[in-house]
matplotlib code that plots the C-alpha trace (Angstrom):
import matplotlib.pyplot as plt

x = [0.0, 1.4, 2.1, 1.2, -2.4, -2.0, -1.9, -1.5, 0.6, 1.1, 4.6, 5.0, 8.6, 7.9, 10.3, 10.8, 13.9, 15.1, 18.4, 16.6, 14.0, 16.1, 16.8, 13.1, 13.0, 15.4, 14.2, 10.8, 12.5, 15.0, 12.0, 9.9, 12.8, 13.6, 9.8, 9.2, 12.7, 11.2, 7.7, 6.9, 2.6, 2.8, 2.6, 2.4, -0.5, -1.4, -3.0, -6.8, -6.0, -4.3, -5.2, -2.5, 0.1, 3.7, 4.5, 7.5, 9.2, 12.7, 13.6, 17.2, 19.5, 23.2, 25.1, 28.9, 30.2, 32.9, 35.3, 34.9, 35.1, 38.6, 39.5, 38.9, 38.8, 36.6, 36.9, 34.3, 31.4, 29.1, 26.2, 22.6, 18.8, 16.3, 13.0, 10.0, 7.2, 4.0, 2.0, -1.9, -4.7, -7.2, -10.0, -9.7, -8.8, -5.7, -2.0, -1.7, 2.7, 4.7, 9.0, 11.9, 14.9, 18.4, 21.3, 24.9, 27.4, 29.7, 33.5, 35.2, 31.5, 30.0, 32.7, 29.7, 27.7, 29.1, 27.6, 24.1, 23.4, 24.5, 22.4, 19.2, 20.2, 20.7, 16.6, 15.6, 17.2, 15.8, 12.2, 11.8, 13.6, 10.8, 8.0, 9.4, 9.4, 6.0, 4.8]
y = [0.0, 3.1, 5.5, 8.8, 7.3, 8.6, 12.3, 12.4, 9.3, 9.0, 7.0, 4.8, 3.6, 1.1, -1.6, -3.8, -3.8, -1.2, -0.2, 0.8, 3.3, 6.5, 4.7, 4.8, 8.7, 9.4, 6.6, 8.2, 11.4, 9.7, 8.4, 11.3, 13.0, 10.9, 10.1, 14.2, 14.4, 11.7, 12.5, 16.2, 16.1, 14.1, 15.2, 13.8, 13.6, 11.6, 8.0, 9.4, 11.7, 9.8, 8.0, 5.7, 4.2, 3.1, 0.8, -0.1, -2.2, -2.6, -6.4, -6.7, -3.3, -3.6, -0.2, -0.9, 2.0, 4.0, 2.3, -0.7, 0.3, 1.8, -1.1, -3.4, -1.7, -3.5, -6.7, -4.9, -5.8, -3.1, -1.3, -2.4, -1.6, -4.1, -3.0, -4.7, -2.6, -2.3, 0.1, -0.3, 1.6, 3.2, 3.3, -0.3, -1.2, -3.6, -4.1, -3.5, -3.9, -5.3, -5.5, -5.7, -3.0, -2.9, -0.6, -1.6, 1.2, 1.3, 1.4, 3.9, 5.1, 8.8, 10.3, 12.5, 9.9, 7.1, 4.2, 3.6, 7.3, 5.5, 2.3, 4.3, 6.4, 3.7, 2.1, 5.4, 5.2, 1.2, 2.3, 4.5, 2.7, -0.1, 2.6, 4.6, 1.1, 0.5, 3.9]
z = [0.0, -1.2, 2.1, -0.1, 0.0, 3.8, 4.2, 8.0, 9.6, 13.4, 14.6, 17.6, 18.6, 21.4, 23.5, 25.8, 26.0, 28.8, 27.4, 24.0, 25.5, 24.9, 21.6, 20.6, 21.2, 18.7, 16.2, 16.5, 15.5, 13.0, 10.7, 11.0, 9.5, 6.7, 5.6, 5.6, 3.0, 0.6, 0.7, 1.0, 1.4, 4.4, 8.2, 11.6, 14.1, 17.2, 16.0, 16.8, 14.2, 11.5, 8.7, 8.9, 11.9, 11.4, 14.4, 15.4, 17.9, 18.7, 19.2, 18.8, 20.3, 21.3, 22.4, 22.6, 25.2, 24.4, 27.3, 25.5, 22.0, 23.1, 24.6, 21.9, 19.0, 16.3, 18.5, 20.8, 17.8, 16.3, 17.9, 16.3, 16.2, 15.0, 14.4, 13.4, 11.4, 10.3, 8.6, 9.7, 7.7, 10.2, 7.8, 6.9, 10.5, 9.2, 8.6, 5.1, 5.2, 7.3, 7.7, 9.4, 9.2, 10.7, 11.5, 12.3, 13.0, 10.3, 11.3, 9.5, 8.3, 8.8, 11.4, 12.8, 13.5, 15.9, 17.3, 18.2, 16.3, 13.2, 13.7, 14.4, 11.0, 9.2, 10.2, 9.1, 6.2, 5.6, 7.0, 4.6, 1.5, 2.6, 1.9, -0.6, -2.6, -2.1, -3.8]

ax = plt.figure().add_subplot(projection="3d")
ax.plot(x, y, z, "-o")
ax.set_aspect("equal")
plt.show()
């Protein structure tokens, strides 16, 4: 289902995981950013108000600290954010898409973005390449 069918589109970030709940801030933030760069009708409201939801969950999240990353270098593994989507039509009262999208840090990738910054990038970046696809 094509997202410009949706002029207004709410976005939940939620987690269980309690070392990704700052995480989910920013990734809320992250994809409203990215979906307003690629598609320039849409805009954000609370889900009452929307005619469409993108959920997302964060299953997988792994921050390497900076002590460690010093430490070990590349040996200390990458930090990641693993989402699972869906994109739910209100009017229809269904999912009508459904994904998953990760983000790795890249060593030696954007210097002025580092660790899980990068990684929550980068599932903007695949959250919206998902959508963009299905236009």
């Amino acid at each position: 289902m094509p997202l410009t069918k949706y002029p207004i589109v709410s976005i939940s970030v939620n987690t269980n995981l309690n070392e990704a709940k700052d995480a989910a801030n920013k990734l809320e933030k992250a994809i409203a950013d990215e979906l307003t760069k690629s598609f320039k009708s849409i805009s954000f409201a609370d889900k009452e108000k929307s005619s469409a939801q993108l959920r997302l969950k964060i299953i997988d999240f792994r921050s390497v600290g900076k002590g460690s990353r010093f430490l070990a270098g590349t040996m200390a593994g990458q930090d990641r954010v693993v989402v699972e989507a869906e994109l739910y039509d209100n009017s229809q009262r269904r999912i009508v898409g459904a994904f998953k999208a990760k983000g790795e840090n890249v060593v030696g990738g954007r210097f002025w973005e580092t660790g899980v910054d990068a990684a929550i990038s980068e599932v903007a970046k695949e959250v919206t390449k998902y959508l963009k696809a299905r236009n």
